[in-house]
C-alpha positions in Angstrom: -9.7 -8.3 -8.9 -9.0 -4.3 -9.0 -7.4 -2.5 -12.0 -6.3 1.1 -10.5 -5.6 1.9 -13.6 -3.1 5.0 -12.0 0.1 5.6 -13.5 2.2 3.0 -12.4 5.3 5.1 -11.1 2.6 5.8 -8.6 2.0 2.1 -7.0 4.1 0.8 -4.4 5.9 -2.4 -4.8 2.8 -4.5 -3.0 0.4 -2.3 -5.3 2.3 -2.8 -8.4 3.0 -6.6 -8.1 -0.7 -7.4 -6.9 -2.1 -5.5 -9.7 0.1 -7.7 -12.2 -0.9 -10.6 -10.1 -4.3 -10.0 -10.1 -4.9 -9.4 -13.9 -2.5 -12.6 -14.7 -4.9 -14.7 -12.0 -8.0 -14.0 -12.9 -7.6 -14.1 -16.8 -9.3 -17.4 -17.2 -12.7 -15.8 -15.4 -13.0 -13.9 -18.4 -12.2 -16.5 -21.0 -15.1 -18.5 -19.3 -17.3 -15.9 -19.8 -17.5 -15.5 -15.8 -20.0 -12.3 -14.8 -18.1 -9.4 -13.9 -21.6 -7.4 -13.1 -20.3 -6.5 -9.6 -16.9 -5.4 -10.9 -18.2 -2.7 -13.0 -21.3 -1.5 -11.5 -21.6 0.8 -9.1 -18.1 1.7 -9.4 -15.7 0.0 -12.3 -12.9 -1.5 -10.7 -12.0 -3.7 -14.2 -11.1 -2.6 -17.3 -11.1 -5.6 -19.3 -10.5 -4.2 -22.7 -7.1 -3.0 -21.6 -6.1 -5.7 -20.0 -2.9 -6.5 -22.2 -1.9 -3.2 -22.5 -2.1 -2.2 -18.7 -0.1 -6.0 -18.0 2.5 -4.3 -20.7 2.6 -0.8 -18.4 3.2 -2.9 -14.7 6.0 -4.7 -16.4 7.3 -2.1 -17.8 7.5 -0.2 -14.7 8.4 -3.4 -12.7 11.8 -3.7 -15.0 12.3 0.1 -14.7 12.5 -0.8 -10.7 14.7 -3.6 -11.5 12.2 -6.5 -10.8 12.0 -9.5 -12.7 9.0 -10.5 -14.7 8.7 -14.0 -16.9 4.9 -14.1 -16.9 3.9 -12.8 -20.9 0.3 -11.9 -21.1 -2.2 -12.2 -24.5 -5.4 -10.5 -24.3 -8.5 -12.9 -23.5 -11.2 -13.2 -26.0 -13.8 -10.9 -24.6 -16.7 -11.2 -26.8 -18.8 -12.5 -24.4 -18.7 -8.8 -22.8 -20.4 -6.5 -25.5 -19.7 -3.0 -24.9 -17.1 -3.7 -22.4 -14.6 -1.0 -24.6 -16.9 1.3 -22.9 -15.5 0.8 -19.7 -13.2 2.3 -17.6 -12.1 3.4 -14.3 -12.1 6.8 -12.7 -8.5 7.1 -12.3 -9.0 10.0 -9.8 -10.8 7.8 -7.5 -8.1 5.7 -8.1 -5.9 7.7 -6.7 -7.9 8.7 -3.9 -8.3 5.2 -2.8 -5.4 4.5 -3.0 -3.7 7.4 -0.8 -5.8 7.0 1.8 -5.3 2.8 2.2 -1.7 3.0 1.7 1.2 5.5 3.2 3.7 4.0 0.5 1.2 4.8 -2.6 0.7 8.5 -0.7 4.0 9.3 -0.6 4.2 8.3 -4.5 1.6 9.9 -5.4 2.5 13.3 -4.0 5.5 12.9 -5.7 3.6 12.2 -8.8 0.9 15.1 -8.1 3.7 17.8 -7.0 6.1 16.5 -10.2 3.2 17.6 -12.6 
């Protein structure tokens, strides 16, 4: 599972429906109270505190694009992760990951960059 965590104008269409994918599929992981030790450490690629509200961001974009969504998302208990609001990902790297795996999310995200 990867959260990106970029602005979502800024994901392609595979990019922005396997991020939604991916936080709706592996949801139960953390209700069981699965380790996520690999996901953030060395690098975070999870944010699991902000799970719901990044869900809430992909759809939104995904409607502004005119794709359908019927999925609703609630936000998994997480106490079995103390200190987990700590945790976030470096957008930035993000964003350079991103541009250099995919020419679709490049061309967004120049368009993004140059737009600021």
């Amino acid at each position: 599972m990867r959260m990106w965590m970029v602005p979502t104008q800024c994901l392609c269409r595979q990019h922005l429906l396997g991020e939604h994918s991916e936080i709706h599929k592996h949801r139960h992981n953390f209700e069981k109270g699965h380790s996520i030790a690999g996901r953030i450490s060395p690098v975070v690629t999870v944010e699991p505190a902000s799970m719901e509200k990044r869900h809430d961001e992909l759809v939104n974009e995904m409607l502004e694009r005119g794709y359908n969504h019927k999925s609703p998302y609630s936000q998994p208990d997480l106490s079995k992760y103390p200190g987990i609001e700590d945790v976030h990902v470096d957008v930035n790297l993000s964003l350079d990951e991103l541009s250099r795996r995919c020419p679709a999310c490049a061309e967004r995200i120049a368009l993004f960059r140059s737009a600021q």
